[in-house]
N, C-alpha and C positions, 0 to 999 in steps of 0.2 A: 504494500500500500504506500502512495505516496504520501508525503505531510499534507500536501494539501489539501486532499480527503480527511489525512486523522484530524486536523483543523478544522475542519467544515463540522465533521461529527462533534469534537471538542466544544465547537460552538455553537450547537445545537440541543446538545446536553445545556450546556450553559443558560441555553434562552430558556427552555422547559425549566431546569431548576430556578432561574429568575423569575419565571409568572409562576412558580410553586408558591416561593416565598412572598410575593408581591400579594395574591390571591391569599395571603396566608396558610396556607393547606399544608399538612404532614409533609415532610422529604422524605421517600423511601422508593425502594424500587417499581411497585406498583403504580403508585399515584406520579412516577416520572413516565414511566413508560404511557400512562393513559393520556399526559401532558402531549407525549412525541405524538403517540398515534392521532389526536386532536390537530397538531402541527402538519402531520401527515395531507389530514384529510383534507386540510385547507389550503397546501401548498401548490402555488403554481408551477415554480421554476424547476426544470429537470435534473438540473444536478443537486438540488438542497433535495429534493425526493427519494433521489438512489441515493444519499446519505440518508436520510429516517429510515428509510426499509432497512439499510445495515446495521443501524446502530442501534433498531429495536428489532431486530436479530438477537444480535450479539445480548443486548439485556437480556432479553427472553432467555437465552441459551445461558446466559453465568448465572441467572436467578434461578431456572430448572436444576442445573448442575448443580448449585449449592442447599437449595431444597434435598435432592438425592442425597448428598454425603452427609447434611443432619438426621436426614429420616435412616439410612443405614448405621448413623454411626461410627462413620469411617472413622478409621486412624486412634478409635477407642479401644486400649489394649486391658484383657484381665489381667490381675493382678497377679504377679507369680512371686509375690514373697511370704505367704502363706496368712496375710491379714485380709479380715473380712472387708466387703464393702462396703463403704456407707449407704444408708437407705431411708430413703421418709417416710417410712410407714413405720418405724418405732422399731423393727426386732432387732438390728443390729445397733444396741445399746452401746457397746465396749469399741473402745477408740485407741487402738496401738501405737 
């Protein structure tokens, strides 16, 4: 990709988190991307366009992806030094 693309997405991100905060509303992943697709549907000029379709891609695709590795639990390893877990529901009392 060239910079002038990463630019153009850079500031597009930018304009959506701008009328986020301007609009008052939450900053998060969803409520940007509902900002881009809004920018989307309104946009005339061809090249700010083929940047919104890439860059609410690419959200899409790191927001799903990171959903995935909380909901599996990735990179969460059992414990192998013979100490219980901790737990909220009260049985594992004793703290090593």
């Amino acid at each position: 990709m060239n910079s002038s693309n990463k630019k153009l997405k850079d500031t597009l991100i930018g304009e959506a988190t701008l009328r986020l905060i301007k609009d008052k509303k939450s900053i998060n992943s969803q409520a940007l991307l509902n900002e881009l697709n809004k920018m989307q549907s309104l946009e005339i000029d061809s090249e700010r366009l083929s940047a919104l379709y890439v860059v609410i891609r690419e959200i899409e695709s790191f927001t799903a992806s990171k959903e995935a590795n909380s909901a599996g639990h990735k990179g969460v390893k059992p414990r192998t030094d013979g100490r219980k877990e901790l737990s909220m529901n009260g049985r594992n009392r004793n703290i090593h």
